[in-house]
N, C-alpha and C positions, 0 to 999 in steps of 0.2 A: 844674829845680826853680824856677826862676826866671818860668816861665806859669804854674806849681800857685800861687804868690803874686799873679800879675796876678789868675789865675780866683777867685781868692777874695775879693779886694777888691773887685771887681765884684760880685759874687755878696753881696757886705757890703752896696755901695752902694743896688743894687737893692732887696735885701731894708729895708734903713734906711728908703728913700724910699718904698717901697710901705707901709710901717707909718706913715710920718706923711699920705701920704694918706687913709689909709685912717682915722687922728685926725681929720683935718681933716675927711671925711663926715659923720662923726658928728657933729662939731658945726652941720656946714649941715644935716643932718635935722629936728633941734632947731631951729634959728632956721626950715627953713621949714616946719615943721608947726606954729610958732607963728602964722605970718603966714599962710600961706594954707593950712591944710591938711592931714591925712594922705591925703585924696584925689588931693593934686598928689605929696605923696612916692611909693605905688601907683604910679600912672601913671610916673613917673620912673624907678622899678626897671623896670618893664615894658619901657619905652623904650630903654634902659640891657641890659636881659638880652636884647631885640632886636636891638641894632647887634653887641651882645657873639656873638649865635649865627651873624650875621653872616660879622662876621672870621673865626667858627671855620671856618666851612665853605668862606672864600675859601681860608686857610692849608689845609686840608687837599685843596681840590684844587690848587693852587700844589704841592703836596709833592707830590700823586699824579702829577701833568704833569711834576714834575723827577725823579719816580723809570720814567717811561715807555722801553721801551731805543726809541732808535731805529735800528731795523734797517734798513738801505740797503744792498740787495748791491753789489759796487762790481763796476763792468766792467772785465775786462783789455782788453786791444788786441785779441787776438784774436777775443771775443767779439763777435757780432754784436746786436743792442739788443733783438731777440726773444728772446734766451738769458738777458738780464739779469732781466726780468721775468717769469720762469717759474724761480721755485721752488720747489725739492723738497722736500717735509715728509720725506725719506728721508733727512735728514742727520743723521751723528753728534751727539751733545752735545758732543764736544769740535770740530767746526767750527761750532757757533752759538756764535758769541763774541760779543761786544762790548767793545770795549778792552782784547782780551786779555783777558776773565773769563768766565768758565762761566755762561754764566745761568741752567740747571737748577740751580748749587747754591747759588744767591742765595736760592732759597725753602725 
C-alpha cells in the first residue's frame, strides 16, 4: 500500500511541474513574439517537434534492443563446437526458452 502512495506523489509532482512549465511557455511566447517575432516562435516549435521526434525514436529502439531475446545455445562438455552452432528449427516450443519462459507465448 505504501508504493500505490510513493506512485502517486510522484505521479502529483510530475504532473504539478509539467503544468507550470507548460505556464511558464506561454508566457515566453508572448514576450518573444513581442520582441522578435512569430517567425522565431514557428521555427522554435519546429525545432522543438524535431529534437522531440528525436528522442521518440532513440526511446523506441532502446525498448525494441531491450526486448530482443538473446538466444545463445550453451555448450555441454560433451559437445563438440560444430554441434553448438548448428541449430535445429526442429525444436519443441517448450525447449526454446529463454530464462525459463516460453517465447511463443510472449506474442
Amino acid at each position: 500500500r505504501s508504493q500505490l502512495a510513493v506512485t502517486a506523489t510522484i505521479s502529483g509532482i510530475v504532473d504539478g511541474t509539467g503544468s507550470g512549465i507548460a505556464a511558464l511557455g506561454q508566457l515566453a511566447v508572448g514576450f518573444i513574439s513581442d520582441t522578435a517575432g512569430w517567425t522565431i516562435i514557428f521555427i522554435l516549435i519546429a525545432v522543438l517537434l524535431a529534437i522531440g521526434g528525436v528522442f521518440c525514436i532513440l526511446i523506441s529502439y532502446w525498448d525494441k534492443k531491450k526486448r530482443e531475446p538473446a538466444f545463445v545455445p550453451v555448450k555441454n562438455a560433451d559437445e563438440k563446437e560444430s554441434d553448438v552452432s548448428d541449430v535445429s528449427d526442429s525444436k519443441d516450443e517448450e525447449e526454446i526458452s529463454l530464462l525459463g519462459h516460453n517465447l511463443v507465448d510472449n506474442f
